[in-house]
C-alpha positions, 0 to 999 in steps of 0.5 A, a space after each residue: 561432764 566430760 573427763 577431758 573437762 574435769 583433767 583440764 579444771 574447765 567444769 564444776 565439781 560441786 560434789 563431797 570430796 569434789 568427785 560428786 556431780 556437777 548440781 547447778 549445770 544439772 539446773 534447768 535452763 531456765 535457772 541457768 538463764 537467772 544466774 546469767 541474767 544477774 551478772 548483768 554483763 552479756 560478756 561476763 556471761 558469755 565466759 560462762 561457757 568454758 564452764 562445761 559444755 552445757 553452758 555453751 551459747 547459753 548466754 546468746 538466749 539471755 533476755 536481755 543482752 548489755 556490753 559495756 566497753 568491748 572491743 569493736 571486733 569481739 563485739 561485732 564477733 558476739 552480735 554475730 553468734 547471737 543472730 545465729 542463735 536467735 535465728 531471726 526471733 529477735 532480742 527484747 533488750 540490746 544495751 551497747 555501750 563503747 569508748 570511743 577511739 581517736 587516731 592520729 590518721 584519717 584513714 584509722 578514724 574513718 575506719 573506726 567510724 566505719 566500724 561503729 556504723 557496721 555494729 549499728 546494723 549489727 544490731 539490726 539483724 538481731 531485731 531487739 524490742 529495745 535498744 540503747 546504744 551509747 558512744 560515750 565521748 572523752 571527759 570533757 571532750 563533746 564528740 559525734 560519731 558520723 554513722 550512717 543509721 539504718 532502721 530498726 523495724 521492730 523497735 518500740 522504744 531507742 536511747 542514743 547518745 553521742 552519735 551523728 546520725 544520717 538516715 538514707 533517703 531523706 527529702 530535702 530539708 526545705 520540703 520538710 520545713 515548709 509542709 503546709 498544716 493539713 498536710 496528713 504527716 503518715 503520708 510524708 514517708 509511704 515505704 516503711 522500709 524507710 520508717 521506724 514502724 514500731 517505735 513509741 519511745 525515743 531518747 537522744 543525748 549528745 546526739 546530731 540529727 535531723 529531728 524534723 526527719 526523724 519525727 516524720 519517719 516515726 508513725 507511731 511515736 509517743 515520747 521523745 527526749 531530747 538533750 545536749 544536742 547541737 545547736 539547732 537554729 530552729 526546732 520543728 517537729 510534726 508528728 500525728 501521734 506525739 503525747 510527750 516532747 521533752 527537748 532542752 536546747 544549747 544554741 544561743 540564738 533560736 530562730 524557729 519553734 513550730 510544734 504540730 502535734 494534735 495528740 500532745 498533752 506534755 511538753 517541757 522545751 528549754 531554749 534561749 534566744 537574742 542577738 537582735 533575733 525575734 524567735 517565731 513561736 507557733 505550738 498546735 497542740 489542742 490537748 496541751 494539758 502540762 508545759 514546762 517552758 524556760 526561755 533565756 535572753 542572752 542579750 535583752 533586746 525588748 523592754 519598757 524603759 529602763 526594764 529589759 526583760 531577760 527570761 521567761 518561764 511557764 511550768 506547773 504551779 506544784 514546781 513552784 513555791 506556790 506549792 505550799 499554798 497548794 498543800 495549806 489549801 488557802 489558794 484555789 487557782 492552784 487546786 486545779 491538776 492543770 494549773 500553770 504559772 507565767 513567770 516573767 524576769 526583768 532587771 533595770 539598768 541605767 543603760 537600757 533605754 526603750 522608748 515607745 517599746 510597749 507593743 513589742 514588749 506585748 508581743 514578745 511576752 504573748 508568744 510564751 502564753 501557749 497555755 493557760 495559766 492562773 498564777 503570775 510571778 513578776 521578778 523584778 530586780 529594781 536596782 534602785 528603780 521604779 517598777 510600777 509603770 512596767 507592772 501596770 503594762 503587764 498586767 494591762 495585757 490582755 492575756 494577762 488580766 483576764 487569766 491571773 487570779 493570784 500575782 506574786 511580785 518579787 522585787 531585789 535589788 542586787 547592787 543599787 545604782 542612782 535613779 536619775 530626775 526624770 528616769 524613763 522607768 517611771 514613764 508613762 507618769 500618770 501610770 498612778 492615775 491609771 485604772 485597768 480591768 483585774 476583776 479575776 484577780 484574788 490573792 496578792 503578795 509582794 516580797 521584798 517591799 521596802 515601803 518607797 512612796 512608788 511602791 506604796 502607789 503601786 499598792 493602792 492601785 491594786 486595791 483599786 483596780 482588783 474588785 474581787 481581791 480577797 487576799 494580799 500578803 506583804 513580806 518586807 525586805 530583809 534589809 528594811 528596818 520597819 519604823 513606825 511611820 512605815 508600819 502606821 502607813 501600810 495599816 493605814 492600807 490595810 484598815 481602808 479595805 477591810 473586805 480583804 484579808 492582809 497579812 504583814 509578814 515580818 518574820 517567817 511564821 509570823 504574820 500581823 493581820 488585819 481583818 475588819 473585827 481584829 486588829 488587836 494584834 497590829 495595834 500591841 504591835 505598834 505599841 511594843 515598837 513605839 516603846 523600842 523606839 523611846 527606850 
């Protein structure tokens, strides 16, 4: 150590007495690094070298380089000593994060931007592996950051978050939109001076951007995350490389999704729609092996009667609360690693009126079906109203009929309005009567039954139209009181078909069973609940 450092209390004097030997800058660089690397602060460790001359410019070889809250001008200041140091060998891990500034002025606003977009290609220069590079907006307050991005060559893998980012050079936005489906995508940008050459992984969050561009100009793209955005009217992204897409959507009303990615096997997309708009769906992806899709309906458009459908879901079985007949092993449909579960939410209200709506209805639910799916949930908030009609016409389907083999219906009613004399929810009326093709179809629950003659219809038509069923599961309503000509009725059902195993499931971990050798069971049941009565 120096003697001016020692006389001016800016070196370590770790020796007995404090007149020894500075030990741990007498460390090996590489120790020296590890200390550095633990203060997890690329401006704490650039303190450091006041510590003694050895400890100069140490923190410019640190692996990974992470500024929180610092000044735009110290910062560009430091990128600038760490391309000096790092002469051109590049950073694996650069993490910038800043609070944005608000002036009063255009002109202090314009050069804070000006600021932002010059530390961007800062971070340029310095080449890092990966990068993550954040303007966190006020509480509460959603703000872009207008930047113009440059484009990082060595890049694998980049987070961002509250940027408004235009790249140089971009096509016109109608070529992109409208590139036909053989069109080679590694062609649309042939200069890599204009691509992302290297990156794999790609994370946006509070973030405007032209994704279709963005997409096209990473030929080696594998993952991107997209959330909080703008409002996209329509989401298209093509990509030759793309295995995993996760986009959550914040706009209302979605017009367009058009997915062409050959290499896709996981993608989770959420987004709503509405307003009268009937949002085109179009997903080529050959090796789709998970999907997790949510769609909204902001206003209910489509329907049967007086049923509007307002949501619809396909996700995995294991995120489902079918997950417990996974583990217990009593459902085979959901053993399969890829299995997926089609679930579709409709409410019934007096004002809704939907005549001669069934082949829209068709459409609208098809377009969701992008995978297969073994598992349907039918959520009916009935208010008061019959489902049956409707359940018959979706399980009538197509698509439908020939993928379920285990159908859960859940019937609610929130608040119960008056089911007027010749409601359009029982239309078409002969749906009793009626017979369709459920012959993959295996395992049945229905909660929240309430024993109303249109629900014990809707249950006989099951029986009869599911030749191989093998199980059916009924959980009563919380509000029901079971009496006995309730309970007599649906044993009557289950002792008309004793090829399938039924379960009475009157209280959780409680079930009363019908099989063709034992109904001792339901019958003490009966007797004990004919004696309650009496007494």
């Amino acid at each position: 150590m120096e003697d001016g450092e020692a006389r001016h209390g800016g070196g370590l004097n770790l020796g007995p007495g404090g007149g020894g030997e500075d030990l741990i800058s007498a460390l090996p660089e590489d120790l020296l690094l590890q200390i550095l690397v633990r203060l997890r602060c690329a401006r704490a460790a650039a303190r450091t070298s006041t510590v003694s001359r050895r400890w100069r410019a140490l923190w410019t070889r640190l692996p990974e380089l992470t500024f929180r809250d610092v000044a735009l001008g110290p910062l560009l200041r430091a990128l600038a000593s760490l391309q000096a140091a790092a002469a051109g060998a590049g950073v694996p891990l650069l993490d910038i994060c800043i609070v944005p500034i608000f002036f009063d002025s255009h002109d202090e606003n314009a050069q804070f931007r000006e600021g932002v977009s010059s530390l961007l290609h800062a971070a340029t220069r310095l080449s890092p592996v990966e990068l993550c590079f954040a303007v966190r907006p006020e509480i509460f307050t959603r703000s872009y950051m207008d930047v113009k991005a440059p484009l990082f060559h060595r890049a694998t893998s980049i987070e961002l978050h509250g940027l408004h980012l235009a790249f140089p050079g971009s096509p016109p936005r109608w070529l992109r939109l409208h590139l036909a489906p053989s069109t080679r995508l590694d062609r649309v940008y042939t200069d890599p001076r204009d691509t992302f050459p290297a990156l794999e992984r790609l994370s946006l969050s509070s973030c405007s951007v032209d994704l279709t561009d963005l997409v096209l100009r990473c030929p080696r793209l594998r993952v991107l995350r997209e959330a909080d955005g703008p409002q996209y009217s329509d989401i298209i992204i093509r990509s030759a490389t793309l295995q995993e897409l996760d986009m959550k959507s914040d706009t209302p009303f979605m017009f367009c999704i058009h997915i062409q990615a050959p290499a896709l096997k996981q993608l989770a997309l959420s987004f709503s729609t509405g307003g009268g708009i009937t949002v085109a769906v179009s997903i080529l992806a050959p090796l789709l092996e998970k999907v997790s899709w949510w769609c909204r309906y902001t206003t209910v458009t489509v329907g049967l009667g007086r049923w509007g459908l307002y949501k619809v879901t396909l996700k995995p079985a294991e995120s489902n609360a079918q997950r417990d007949l996974t583990r217990s092993g009593e459902d085979d449909c959901l053993q399969h690693p890829h299995a997926h579960v089609l679930s579709l939410y409709s409410f019934a209200h007096i004002s809704f009126s939907f005549p001669e709506a069934a082949a829209e209805l068709t459409t609208e639910i098809e377009k969701h079906t992008i995978i297969h799916f073994s598992v349907l949930e039918l959520h009916f908030m009935t208010r008061g109203h019959v489902f049956g009609a409707l359940a018959l016409h979706i399980l009538g389907m197509h698509r439908i009929s020939s993928a379920t083999r285990s159908l859960k219906i859940v019937l609610s009613k929130e608040d119960k309005e008056a089911c007027p004399v010749n409601c359009t929810c029982d239309e078409p009326r002969n749906w009793r009567s009626q017979s369709i093709s459920l012959t993959n179809l295996e395992s049945v629950e229905i909660k929240g039954f309430e024993g109303e003659n249109h629900e014990f219809d809707f249950l006989e038509l099951i029986f009869r139209c599911a030749t191989m069923l093998k199980r059916v599961t009924v959980r009563p309503s919380d509000e029901v009181t079971t009496s006995n000509d309730w309970c007599t009725k649906i044993y009557g059902f289950f002792k008309a078909y004793p090829f399938v195993k039924c379960n009475l499931d009157l209280s959780p971990g409680k079930h009363v069973v019908h099989a063709q050798l034992d109904c001792s069971y339901i019958q003490q049941w009966l007797l004990s609940l004919y004696s309650s009565i009496e007494a």
